[in-house]
TORKOL-4160 file (C-alpha; in steps of 0.2 Angstrom, whole numbers, padded with zeros to 4 digits, m for minus):
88
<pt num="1" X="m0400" Y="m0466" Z="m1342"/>
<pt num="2" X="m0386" Y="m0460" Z="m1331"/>
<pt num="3" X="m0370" Y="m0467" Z="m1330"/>
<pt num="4" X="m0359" Y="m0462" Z="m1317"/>
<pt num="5" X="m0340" Y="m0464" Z="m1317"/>
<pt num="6" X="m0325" Y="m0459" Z="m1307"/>
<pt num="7" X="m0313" Y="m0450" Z="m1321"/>
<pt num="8" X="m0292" Y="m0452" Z="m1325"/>
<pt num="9" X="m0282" Y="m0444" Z="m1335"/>
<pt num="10" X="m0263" Y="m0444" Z="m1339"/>
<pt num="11" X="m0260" Y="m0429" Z="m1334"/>
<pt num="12" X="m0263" Y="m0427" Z="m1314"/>
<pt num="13" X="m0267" Y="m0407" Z="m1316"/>
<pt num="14" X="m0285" Y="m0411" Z="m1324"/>
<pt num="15" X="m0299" Y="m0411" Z="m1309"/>
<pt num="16" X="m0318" Y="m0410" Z="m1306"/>
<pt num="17" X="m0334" Y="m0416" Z="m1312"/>
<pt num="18" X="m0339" Y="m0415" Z="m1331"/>
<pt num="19" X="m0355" Y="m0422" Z="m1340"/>
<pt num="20" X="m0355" Y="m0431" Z="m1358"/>
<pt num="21" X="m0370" Y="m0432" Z="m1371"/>
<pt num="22" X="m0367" Y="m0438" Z="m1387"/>
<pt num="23" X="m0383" Y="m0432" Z="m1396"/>
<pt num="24" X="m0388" Y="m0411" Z="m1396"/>
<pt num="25" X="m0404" Y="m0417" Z="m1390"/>
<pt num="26" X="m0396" Y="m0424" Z="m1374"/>
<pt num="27" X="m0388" Y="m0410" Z="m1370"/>
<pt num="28" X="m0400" Y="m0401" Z="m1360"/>
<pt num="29" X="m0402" Y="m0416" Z="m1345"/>
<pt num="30" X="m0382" Y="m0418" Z="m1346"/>
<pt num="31" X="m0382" Y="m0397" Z="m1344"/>
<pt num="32" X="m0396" Y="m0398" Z="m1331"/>
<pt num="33" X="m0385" Y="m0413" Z="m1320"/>
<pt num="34" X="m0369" Y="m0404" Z="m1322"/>
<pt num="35" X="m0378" Y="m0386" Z="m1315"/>
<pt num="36" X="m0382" Y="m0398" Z="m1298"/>
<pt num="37" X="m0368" Y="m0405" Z="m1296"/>
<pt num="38" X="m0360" Y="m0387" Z="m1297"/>
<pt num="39" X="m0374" Y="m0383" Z="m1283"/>
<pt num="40" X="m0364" Y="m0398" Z="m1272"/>
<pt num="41" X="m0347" Y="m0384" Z="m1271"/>
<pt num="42" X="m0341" Y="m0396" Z="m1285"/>
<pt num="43" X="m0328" Y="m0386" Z="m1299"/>
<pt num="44" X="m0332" Y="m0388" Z="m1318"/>
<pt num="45" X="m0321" Y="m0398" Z="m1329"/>
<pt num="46" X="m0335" Y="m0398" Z="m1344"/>
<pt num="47" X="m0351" Y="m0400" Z="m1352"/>
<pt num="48" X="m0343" Y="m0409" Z="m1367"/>
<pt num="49" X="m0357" Y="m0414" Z="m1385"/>
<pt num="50" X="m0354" Y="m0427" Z="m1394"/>
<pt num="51" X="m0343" Y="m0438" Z="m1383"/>
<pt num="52" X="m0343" Y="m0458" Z="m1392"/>
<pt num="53" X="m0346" Y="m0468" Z="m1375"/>
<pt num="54" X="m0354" Y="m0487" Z="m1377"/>
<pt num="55" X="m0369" Y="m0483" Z="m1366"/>
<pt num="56" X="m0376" Y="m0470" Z="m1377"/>
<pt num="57" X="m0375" Y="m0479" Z="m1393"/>
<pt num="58" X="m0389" Y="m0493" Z="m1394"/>
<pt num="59" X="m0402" Y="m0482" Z="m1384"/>
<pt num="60" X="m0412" Y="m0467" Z="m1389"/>
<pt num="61" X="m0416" Y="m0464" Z="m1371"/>
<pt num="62" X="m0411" Y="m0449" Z="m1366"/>
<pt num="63" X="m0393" Y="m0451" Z="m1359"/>
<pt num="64" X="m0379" Y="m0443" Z="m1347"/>
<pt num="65" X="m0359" Y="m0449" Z="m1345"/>
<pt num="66" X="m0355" Y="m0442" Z="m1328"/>
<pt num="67" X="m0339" Y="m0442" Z="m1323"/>
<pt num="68" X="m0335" Y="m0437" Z="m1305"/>
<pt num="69" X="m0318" Y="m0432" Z="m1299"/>
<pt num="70" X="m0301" Y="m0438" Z="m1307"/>
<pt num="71" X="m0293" Y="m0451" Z="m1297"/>
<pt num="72" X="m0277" Y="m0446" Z="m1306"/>
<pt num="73" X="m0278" Y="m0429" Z="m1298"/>
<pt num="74" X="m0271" Y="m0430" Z="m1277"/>
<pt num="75" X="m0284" Y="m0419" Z="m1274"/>
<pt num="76" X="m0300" Y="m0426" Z="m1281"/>
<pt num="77" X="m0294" Y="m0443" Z="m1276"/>
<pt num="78" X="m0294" Y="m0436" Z="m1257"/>
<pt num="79" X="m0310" Y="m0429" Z="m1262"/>
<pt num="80" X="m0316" Y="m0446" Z="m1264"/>
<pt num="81" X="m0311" Y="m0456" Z="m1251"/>
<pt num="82" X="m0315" Y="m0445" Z="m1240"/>
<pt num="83" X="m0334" Y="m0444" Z="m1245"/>
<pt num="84" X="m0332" Y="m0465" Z="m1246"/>
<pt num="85" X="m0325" Y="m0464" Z="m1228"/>
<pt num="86" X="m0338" Y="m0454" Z="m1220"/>
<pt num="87" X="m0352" Y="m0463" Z="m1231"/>
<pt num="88" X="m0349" Y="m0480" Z="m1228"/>
């Protein structure tokens, strides 16, 4: 299971794409996402273990938090609707 977000943070320096597991054993598919989207010319915020989000805790399926871009940052935003733009 993949969940697939568009990130903020209070502070508007923090960018890119990052990838949450909460269980060890997740860690290779949210490894394995985070290395194609890196493949897409997409900068690294983090791979980051044991991250508590709601999706991941009444499955054992193996699951992924993907957060694309920061919407707080001026340049991921742009980012973003410039891909939503031309993709419509």
């Amino acid at each position: 299971m993949i969940s697939s977000n568009l990130n903020s943070s209070s502070n508007a320096e923090i960018k890119d794409i990052s990838t949450y597991y909460k269980l060890t054993g997740f860690r290779p598919l949210s490894t394995s996402i985070l290395s194609k989207m890196l493949d897409l010319k997409l900068d690294e915020f983090g791979n980051i273990g044991h991250f508590n989000f709601a999706l991941n805790i009444p499955t054992d399926l193996p699951n992924c938090l993907v957060e694309i871009a920061f919407l707080s940052n001026e340049v991921d935003e742009k980012r973003i609707v410039t891909y939503f733009s031309k993709n419509k």
